[in-house]
PDB file of N, CA, C and O in Angstrom, chain B, residues numbered from 101:
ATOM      1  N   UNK B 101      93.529 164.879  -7.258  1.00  0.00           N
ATOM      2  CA  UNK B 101      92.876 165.434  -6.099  1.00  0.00           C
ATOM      3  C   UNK B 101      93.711 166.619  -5.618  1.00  0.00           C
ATOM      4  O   UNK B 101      94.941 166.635  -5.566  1.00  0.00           O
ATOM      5  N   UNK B 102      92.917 167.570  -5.288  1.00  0.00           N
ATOM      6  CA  UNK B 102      93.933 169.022  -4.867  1.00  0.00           C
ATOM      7  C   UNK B 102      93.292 169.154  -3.317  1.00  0.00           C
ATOM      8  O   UNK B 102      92.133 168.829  -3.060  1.00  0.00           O
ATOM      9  N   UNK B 103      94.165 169.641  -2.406  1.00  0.00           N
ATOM     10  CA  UNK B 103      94.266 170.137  -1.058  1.00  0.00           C
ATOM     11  C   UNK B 103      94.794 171.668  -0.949  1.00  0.00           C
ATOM     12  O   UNK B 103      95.815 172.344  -1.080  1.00  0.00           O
ATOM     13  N   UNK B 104      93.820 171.735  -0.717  1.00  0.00           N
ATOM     14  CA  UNK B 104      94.002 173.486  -0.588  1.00  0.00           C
ATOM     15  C   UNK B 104      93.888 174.277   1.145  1.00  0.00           C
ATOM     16  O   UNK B 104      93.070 173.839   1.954  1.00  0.00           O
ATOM     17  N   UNK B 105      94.629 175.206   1.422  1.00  0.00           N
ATOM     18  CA  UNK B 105      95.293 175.322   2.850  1.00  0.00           C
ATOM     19  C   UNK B 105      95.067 176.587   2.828  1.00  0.00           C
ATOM     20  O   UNK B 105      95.670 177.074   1.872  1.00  0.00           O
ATOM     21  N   UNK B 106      94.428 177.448   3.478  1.00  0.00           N
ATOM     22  CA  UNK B 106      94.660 178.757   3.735  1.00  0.00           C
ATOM     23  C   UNK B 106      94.132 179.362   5.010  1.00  0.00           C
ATOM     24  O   UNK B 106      93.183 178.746   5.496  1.00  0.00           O
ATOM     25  N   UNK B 107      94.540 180.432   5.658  1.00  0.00           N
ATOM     26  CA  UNK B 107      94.045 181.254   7.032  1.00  0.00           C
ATOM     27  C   UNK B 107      93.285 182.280   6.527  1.00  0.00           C
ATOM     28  O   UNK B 107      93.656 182.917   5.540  1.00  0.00           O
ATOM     29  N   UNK B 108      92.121 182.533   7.184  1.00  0.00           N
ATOM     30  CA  UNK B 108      91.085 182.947   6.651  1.00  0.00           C
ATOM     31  C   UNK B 108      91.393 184.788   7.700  1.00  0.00           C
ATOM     32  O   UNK B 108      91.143 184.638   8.896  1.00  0.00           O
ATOM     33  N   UNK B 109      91.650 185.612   7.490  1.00  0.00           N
ATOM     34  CA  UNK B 109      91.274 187.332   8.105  1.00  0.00           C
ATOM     35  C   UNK B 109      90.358 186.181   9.520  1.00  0.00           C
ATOM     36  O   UNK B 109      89.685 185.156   9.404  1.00  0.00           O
ATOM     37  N   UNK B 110      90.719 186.887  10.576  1.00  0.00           N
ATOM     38  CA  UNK B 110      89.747 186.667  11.889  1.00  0.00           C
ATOM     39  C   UNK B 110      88.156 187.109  11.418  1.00  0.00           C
ATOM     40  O   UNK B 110      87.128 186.483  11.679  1.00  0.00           O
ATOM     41  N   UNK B 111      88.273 188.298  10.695  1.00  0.00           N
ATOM     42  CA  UNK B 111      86.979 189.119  10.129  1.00  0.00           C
ATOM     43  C   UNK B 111      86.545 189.015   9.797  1.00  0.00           C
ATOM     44  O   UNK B 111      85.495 189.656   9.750  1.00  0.00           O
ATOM     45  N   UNK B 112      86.996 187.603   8.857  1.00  0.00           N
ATOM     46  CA  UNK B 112      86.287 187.126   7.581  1.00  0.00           C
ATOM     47  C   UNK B 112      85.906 185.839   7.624  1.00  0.00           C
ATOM     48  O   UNK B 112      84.970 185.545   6.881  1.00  0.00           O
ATOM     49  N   UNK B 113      86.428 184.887   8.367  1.00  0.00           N
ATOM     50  CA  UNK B 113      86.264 183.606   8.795  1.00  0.00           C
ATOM     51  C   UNK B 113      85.120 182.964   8.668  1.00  0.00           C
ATOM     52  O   UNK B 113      84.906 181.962   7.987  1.00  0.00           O
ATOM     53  N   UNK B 114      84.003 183.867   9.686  1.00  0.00           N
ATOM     54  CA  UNK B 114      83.062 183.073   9.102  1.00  0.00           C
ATOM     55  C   UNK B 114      81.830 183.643   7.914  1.00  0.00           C
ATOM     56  O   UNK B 114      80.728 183.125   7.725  1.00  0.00           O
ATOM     57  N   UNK B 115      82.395 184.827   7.228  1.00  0.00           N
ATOM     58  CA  UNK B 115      81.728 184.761   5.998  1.00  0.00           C
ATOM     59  C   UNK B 115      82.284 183.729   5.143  1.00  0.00           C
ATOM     60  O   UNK B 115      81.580 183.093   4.358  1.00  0.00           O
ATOM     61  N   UNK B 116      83.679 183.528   5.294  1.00  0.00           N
ATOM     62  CA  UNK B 116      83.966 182.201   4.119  1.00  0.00           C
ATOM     63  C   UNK B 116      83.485 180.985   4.559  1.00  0.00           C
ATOM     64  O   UNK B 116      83.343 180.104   3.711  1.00  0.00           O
ATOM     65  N   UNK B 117      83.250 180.791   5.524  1.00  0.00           N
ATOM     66  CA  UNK B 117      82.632 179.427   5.857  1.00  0.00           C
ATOM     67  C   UNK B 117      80.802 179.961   4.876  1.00  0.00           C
ATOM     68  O   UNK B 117      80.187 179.170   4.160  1.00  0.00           O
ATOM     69  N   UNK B 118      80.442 181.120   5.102  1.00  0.00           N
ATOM     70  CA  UNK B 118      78.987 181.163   4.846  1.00  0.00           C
ATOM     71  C   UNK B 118      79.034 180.880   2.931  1.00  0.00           C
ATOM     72  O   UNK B 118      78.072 180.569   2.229  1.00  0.00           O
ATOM     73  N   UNK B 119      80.375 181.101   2.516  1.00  0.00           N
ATOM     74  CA  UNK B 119      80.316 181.244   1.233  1.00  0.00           C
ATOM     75  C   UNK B 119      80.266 179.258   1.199  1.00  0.00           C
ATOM     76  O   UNK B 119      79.237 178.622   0.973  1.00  0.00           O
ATOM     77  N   UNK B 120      81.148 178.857   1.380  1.00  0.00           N
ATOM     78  CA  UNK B 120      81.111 177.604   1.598  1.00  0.00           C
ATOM     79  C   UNK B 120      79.896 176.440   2.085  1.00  0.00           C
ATOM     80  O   UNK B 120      79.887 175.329   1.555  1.00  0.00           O
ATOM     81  N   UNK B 121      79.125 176.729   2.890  1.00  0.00           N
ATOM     82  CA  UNK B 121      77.770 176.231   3.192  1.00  0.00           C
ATOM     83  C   UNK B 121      76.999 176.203   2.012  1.00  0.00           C
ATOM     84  O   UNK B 121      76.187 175.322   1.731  1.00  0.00           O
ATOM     85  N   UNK B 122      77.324 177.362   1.212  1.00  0.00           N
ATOM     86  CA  UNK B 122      76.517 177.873  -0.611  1.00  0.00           C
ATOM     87  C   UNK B 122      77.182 176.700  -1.513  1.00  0.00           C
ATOM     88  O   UNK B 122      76.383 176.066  -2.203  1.00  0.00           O
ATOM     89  N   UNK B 123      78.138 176.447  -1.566  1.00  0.00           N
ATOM     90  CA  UNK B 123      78.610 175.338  -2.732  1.00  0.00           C
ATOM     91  C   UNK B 123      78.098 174.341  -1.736  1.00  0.00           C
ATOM     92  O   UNK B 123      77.464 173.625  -2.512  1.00  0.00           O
ATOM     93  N   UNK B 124      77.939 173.816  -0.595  1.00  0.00           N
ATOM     94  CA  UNK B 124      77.414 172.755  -0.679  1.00  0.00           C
ATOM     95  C   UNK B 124      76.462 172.315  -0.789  1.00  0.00           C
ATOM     96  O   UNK B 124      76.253 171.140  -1.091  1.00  0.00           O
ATOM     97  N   UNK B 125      75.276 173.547  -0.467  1.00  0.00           N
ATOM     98  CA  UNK B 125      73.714 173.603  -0.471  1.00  0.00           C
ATOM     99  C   UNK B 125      73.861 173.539  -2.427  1.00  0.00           C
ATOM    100  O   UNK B 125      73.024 172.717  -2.799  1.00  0.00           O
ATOM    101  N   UNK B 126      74.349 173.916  -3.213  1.00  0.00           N
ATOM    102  CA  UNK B 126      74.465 173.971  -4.576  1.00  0.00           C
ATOM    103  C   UNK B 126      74.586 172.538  -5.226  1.00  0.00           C
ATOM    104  O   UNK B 126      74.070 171.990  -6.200  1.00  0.00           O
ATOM    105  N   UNK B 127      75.372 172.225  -4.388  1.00  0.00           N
ATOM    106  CA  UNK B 127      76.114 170.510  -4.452  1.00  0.00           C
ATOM    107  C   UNK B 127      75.092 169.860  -4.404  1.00  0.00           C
ATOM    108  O   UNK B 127      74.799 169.182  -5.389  1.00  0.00           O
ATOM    109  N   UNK B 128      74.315 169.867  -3.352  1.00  0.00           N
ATOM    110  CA  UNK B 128      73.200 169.261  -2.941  1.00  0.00           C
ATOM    111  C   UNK B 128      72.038 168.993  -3.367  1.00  0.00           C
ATOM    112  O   UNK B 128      71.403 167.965  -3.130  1.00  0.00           O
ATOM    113  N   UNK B 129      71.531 170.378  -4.351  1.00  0.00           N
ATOM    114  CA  UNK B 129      70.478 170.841  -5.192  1.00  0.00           C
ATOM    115  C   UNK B 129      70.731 169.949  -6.295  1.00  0.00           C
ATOM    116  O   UNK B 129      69.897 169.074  -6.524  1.00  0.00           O
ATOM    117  N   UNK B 130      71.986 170.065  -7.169  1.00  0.00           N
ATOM    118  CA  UNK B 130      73.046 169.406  -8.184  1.00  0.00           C
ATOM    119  C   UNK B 130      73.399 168.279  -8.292  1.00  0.00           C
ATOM    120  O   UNK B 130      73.186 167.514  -9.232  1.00  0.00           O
ATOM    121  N   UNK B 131      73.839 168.136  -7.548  1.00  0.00           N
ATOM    122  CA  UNK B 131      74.242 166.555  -7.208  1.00  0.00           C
ATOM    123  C   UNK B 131      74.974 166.260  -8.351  1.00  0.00           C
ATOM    124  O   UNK B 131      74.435 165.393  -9.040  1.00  0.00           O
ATOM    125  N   UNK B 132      76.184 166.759  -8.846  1.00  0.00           N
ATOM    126  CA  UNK B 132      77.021 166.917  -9.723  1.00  0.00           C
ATOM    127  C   UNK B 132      77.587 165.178 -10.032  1.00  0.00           C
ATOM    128  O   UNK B 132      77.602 164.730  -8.885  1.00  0.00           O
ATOM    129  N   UNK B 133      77.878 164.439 -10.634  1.00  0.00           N
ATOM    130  CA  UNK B 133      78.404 163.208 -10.828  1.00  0.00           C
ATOM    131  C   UNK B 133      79.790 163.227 -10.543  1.00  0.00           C
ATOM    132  O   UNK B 133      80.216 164.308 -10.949  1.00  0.00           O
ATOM    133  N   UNK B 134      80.544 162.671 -10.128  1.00  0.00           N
ATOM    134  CA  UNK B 134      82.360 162.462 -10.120  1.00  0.00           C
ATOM    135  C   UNK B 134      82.526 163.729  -8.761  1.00  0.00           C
ATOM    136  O   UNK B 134      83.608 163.435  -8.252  1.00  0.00           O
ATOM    137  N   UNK B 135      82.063 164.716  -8.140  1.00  0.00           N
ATOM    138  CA  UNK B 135      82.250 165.282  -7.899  1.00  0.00           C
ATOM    139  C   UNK B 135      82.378 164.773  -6.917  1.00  0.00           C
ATOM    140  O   UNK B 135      81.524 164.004  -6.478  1.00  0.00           O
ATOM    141  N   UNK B 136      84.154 165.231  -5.909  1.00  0.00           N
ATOM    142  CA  UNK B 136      84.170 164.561  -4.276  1.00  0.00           C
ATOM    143  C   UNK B 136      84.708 166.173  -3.902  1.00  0.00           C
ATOM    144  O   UNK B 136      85.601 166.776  -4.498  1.00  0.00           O
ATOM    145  N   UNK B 137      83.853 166.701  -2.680  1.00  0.00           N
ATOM    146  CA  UNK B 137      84.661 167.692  -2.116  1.00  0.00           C
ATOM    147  C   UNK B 137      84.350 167.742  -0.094  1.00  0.00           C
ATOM    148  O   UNK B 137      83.504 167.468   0.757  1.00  0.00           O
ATOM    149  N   UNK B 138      85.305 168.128  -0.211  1.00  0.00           N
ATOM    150  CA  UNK B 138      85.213 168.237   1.288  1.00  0.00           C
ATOM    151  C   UNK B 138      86.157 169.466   1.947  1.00  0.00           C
ATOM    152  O   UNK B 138      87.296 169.623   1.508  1.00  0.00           O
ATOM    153  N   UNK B 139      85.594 170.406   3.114  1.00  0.00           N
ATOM    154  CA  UNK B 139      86.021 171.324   3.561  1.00  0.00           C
ATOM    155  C   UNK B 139      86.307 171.011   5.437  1.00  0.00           C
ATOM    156  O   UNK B 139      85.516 170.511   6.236  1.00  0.00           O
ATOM    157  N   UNK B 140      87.275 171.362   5.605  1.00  0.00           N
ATOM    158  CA  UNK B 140      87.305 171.192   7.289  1.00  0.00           C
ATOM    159  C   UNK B 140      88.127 172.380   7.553  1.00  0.00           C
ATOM    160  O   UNK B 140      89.080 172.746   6.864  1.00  0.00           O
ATOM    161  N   UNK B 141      87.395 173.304   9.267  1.00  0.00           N
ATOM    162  CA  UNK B 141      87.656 174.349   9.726  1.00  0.00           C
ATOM    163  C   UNK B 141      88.269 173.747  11.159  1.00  0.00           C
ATOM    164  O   UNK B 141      88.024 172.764  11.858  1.00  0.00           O
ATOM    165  N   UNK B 142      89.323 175.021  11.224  1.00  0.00           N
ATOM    166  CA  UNK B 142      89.873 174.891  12.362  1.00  0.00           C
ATOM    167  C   UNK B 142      90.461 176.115  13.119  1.00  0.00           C
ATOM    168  O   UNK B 142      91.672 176.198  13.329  1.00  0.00           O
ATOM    169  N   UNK B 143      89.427 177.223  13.591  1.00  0.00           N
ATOM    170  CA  UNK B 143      89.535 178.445  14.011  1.00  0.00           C
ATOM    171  C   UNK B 143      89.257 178.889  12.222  1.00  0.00           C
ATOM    172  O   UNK B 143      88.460 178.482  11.377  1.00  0.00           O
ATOM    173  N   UNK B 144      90.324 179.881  12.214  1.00  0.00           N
ATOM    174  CA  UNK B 144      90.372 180.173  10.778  1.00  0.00           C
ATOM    175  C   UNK B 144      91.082 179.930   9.868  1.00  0.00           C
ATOM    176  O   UNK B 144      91.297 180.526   8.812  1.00  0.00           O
ATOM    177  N   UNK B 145      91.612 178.658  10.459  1.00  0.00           N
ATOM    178  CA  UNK B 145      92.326 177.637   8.923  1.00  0.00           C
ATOM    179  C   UNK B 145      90.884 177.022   8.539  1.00  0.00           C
ATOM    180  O   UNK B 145      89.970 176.641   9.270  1.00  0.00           O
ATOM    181  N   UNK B 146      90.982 177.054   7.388  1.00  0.00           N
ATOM    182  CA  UNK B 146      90.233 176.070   6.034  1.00  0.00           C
ATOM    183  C   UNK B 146      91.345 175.374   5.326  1.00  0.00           C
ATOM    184  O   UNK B 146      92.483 175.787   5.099  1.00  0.00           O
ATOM    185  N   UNK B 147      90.676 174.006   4.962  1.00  0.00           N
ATOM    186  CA  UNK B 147      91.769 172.888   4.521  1.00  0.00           C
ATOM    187  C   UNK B 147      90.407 172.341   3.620  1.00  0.00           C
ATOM    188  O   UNK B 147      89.304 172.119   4.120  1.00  0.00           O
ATOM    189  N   UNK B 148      90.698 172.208   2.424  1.00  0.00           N
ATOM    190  CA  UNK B 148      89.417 172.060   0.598  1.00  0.00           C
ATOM    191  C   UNK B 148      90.051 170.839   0.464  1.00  0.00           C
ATOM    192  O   UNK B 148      91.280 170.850   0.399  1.00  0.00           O
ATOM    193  N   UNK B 149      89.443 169.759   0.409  1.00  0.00           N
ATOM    194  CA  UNK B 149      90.220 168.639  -0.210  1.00  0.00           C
ATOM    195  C   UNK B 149      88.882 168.257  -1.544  1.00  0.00           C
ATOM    196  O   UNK B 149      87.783 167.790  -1.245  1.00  0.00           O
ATOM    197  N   UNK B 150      89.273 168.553  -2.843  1.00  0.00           N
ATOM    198  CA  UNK B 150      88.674 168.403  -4.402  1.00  0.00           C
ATOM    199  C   UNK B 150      88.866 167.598  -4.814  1.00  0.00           C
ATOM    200  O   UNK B 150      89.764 166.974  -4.248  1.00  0.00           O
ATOM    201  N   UNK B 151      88.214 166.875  -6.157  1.00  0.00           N
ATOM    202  CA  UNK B 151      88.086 166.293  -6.899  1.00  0.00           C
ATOM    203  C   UNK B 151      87.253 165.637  -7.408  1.00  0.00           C
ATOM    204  O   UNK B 151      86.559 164.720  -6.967  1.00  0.00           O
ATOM    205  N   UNK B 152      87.353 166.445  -9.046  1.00  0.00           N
ATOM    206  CA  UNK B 152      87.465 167.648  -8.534  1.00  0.00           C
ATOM    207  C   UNK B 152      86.975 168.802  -8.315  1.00  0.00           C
ATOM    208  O   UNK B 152      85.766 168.730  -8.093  1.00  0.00           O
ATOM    209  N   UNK B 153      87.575 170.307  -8.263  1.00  0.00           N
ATOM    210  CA  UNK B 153      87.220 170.955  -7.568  1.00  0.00           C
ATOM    211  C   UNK B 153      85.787 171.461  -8.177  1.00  0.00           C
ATOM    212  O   UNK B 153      85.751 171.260  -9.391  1.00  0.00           O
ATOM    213  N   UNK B 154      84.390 172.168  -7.569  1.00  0.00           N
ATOM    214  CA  UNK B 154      83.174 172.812  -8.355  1.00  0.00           C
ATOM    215  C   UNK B 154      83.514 173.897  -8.735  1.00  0.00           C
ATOM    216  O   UNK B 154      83.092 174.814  -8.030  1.00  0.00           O
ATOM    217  N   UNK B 155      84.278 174.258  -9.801  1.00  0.00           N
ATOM    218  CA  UNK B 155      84.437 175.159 -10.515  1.00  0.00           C
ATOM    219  C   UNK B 155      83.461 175.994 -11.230  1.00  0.00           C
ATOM    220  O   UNK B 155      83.479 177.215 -11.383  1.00  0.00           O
ATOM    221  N   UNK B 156      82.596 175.117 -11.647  1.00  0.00           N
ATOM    222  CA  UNK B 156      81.380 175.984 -12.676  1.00  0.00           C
ATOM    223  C   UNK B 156      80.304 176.245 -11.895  1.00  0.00           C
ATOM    224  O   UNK B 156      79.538 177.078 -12.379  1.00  0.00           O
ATOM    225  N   UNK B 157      79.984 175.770 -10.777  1.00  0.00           N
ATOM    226  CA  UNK B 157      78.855 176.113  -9.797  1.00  0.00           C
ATOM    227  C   UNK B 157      78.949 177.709  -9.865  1.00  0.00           C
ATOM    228  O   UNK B 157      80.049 178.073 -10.283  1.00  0.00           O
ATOM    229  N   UNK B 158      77.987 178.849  -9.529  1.00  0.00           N
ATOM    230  CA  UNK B 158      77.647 179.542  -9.193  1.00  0.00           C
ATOM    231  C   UNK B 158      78.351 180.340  -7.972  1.00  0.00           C
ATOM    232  O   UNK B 158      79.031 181.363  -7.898  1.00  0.00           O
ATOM    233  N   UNK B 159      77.902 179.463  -7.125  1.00  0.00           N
ATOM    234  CA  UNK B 159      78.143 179.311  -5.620  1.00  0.00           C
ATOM    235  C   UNK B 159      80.143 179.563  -5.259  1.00  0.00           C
ATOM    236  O   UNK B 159      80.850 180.400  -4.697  1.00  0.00           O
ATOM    237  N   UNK B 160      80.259 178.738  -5.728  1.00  0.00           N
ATOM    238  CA  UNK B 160      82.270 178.159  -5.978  1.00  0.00           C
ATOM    239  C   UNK B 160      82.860 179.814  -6.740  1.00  0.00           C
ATOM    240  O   UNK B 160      83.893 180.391  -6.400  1.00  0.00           O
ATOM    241  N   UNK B 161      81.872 180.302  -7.817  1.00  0.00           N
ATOM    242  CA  UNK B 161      82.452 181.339  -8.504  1.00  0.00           C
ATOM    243  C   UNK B 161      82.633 182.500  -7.198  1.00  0.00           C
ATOM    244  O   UNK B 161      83.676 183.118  -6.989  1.00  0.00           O
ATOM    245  N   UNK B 162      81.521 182.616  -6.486  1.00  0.00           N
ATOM    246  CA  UNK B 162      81.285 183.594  -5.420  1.00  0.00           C
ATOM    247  C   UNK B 162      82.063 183.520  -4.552  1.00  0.00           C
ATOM    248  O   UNK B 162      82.719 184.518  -4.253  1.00  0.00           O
ATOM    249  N   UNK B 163      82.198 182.543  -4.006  1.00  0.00           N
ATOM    250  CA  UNK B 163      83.662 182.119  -2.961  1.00  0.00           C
ATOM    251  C   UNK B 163      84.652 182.526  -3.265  1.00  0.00           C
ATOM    252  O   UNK B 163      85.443 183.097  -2.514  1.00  0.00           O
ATOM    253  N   UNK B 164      84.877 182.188  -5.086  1.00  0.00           N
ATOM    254  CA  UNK B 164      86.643 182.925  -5.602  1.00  0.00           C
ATOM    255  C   UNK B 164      86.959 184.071  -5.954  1.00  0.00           C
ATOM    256  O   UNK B 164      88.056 184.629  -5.971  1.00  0.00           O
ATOM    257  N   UNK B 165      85.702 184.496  -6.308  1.00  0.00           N
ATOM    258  CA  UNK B 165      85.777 186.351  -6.741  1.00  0.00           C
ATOM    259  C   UNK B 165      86.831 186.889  -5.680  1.00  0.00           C
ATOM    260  O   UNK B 165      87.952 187.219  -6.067  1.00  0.00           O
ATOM    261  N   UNK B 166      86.497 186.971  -4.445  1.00  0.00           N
ATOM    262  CA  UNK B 166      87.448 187.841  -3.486  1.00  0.00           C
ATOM    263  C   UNK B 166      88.238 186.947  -2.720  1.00  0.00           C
ATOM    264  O   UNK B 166      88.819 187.450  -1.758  1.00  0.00           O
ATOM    265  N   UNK B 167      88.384 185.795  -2.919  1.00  0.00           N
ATOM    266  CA  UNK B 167      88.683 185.123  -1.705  1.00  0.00           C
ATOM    267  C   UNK B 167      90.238 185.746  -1.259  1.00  0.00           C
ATOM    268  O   UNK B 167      90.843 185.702  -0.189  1.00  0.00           O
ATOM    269  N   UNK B 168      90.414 186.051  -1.940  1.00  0.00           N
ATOM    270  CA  UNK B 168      92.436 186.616  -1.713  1.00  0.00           C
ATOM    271  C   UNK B 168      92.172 187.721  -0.058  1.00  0.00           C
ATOM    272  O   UNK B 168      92.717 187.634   1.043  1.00  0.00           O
ATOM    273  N   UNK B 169      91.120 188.668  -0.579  1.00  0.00           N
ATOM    274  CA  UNK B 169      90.737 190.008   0.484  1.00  0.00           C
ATOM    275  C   UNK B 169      90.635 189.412   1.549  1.00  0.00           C
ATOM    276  O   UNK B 169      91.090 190.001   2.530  1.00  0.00           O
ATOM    277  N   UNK B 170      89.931 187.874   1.783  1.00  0.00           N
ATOM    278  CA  UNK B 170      89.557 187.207   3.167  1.00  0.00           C
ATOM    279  C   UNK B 170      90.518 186.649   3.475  1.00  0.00           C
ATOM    280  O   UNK B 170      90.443 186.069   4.559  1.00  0.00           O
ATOM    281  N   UNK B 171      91.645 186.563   2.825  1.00  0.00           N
ATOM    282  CA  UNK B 171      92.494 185.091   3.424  1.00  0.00           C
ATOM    283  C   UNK B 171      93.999 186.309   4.269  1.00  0.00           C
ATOM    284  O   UNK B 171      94.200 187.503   4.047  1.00  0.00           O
ATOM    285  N   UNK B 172      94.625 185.530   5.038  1.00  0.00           N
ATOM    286  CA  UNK B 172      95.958 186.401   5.625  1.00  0.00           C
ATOM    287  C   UNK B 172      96.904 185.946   4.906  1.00  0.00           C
ATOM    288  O   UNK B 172      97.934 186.391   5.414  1.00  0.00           O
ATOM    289  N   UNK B 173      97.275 185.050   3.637  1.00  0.00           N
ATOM    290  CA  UNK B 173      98.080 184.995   2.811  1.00  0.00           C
ATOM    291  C   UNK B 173      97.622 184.271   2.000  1.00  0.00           C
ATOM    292  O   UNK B 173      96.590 183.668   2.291  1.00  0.00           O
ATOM    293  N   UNK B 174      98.214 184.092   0.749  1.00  0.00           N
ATOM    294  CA  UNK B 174      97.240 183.273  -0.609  1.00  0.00           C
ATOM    295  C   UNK B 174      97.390 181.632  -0.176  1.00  0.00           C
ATOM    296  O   UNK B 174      98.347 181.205   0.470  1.00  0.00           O
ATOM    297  N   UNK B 175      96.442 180.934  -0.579  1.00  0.00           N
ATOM    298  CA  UNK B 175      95.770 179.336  -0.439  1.00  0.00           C
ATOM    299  C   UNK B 175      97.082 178.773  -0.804  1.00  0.00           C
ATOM    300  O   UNK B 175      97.584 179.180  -1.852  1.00  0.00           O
ATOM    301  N   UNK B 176      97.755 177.842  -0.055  1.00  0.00           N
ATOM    302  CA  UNK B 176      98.766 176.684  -0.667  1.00  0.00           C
ATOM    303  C   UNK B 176      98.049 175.360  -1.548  1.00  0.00           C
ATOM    304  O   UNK B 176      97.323 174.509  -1.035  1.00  0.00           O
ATOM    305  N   UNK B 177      98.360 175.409  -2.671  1.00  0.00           N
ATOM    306  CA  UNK B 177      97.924 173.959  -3.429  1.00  0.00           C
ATOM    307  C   UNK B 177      98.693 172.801  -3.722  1.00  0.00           C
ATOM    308  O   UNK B 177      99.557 172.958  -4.585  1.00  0.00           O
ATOM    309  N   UNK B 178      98.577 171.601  -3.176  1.00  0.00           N
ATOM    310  CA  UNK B 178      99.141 171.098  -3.055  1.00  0.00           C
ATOM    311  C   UNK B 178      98.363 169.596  -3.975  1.00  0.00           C
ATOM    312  O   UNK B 178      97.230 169.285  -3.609  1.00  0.00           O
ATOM    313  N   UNK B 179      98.842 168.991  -4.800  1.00  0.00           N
ATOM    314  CA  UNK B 179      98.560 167.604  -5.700  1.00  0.00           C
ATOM    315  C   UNK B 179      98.377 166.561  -4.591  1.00  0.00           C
ATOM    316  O   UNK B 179      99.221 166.486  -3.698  1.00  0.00           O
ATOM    317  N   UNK B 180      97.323 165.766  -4.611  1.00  0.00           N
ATOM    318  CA  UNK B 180      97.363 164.187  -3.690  1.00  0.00           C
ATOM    319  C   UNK B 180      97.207 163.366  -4.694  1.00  0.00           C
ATOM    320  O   UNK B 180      96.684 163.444  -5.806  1.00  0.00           O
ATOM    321  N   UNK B 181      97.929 162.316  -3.910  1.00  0.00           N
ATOM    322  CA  UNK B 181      97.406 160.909  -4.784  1.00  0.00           C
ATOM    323  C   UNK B 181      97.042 159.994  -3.933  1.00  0.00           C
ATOM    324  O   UNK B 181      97.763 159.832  -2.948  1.00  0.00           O
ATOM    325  N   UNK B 182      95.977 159.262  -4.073  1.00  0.00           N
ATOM    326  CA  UNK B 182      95.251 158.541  -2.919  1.00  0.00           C
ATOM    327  C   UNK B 182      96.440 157.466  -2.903  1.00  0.00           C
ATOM    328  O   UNK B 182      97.235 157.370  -3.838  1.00  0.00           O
ATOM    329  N   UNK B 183      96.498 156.501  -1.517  1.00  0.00           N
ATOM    330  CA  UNK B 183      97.183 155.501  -1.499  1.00  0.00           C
ATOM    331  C   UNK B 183      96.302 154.270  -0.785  1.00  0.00           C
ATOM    332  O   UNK B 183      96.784 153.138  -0.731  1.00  0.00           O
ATOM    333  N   UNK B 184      94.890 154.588  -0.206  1.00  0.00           N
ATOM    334  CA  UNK B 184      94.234 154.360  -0.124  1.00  0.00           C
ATOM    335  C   UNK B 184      92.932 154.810   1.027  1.00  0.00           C
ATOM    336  O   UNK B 184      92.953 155.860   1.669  1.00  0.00           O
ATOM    337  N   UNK B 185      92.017 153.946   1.097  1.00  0.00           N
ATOM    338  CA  UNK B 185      90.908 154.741   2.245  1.00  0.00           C
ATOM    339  C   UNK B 185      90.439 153.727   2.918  1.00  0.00           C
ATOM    340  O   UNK B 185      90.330 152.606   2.421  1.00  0.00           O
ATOM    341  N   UNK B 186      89.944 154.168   4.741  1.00  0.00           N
ATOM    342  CA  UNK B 186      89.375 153.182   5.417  1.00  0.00           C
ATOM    343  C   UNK B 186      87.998 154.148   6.068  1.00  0.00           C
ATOM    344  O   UNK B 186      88.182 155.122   6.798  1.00  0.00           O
ATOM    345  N   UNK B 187      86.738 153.696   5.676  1.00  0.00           N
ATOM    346  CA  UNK B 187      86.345 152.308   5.264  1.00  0.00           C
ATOM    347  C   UNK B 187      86.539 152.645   3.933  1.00  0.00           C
ATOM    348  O   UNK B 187      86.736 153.843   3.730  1.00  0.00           O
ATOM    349  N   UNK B 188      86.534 151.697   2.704  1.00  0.00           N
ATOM    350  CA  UNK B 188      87.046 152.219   1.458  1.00  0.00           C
ATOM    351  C   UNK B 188      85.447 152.307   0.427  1.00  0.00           C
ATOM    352  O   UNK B 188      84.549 151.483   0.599  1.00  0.00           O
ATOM    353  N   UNK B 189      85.344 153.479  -0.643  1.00  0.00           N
ATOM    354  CA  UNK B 189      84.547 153.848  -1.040  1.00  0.00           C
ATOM    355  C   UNK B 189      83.475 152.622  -1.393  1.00  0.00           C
ATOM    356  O   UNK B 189      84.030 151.525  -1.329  1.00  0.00           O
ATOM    357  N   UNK B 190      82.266 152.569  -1.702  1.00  0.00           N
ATOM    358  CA  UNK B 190      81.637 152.145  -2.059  1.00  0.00           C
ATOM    359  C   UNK B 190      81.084 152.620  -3.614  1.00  0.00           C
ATOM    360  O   UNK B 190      80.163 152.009  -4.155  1.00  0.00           O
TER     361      UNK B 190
END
């Protein structure tokens, strides 16, 4: 599972959220198997928690083309390993 961390340009904030609404409306259409993703905003931090990540979507490609131009320094990636979850998956 990857966690991904980055500050989004004030300018740009919420076009990356708009790019993001697109992989999930994609997700949605798709309904990809194994696929867990989740995004949470906070002003213009974005925090990606994958696994893993939609790489081959369409949508995901469009988000990464520029994402460097939108962000105020490059994405931190960071490895998780679950230790567990409440309520726990079904």
């Amino acid at each position: 599972m990857k966690l991904v961390t980055y500050t989004a340009k004030p300018e740009s904030a919420d076009r990356n959220a708009e790019f993001i609404q697109a992989i999930f409306s994609e997700l949605a259409e798709l309904r990809p198997d194994g696929v867990h993703y989740r995004v949470y905003r906070s002003g213009d931090t974005f925090v990606h928690v994958a696994d893993p990540a939609p790489v081959e979507l369409t949508s995901f490609k469009a988000f990464t083309a520029d994402h460097a131009s939108r962000c105020v320094e490059p994405p931190v990636f960071t490895n998780l390993s679950a230790l567990g979850a409440y309520p726990p998956s079904r």
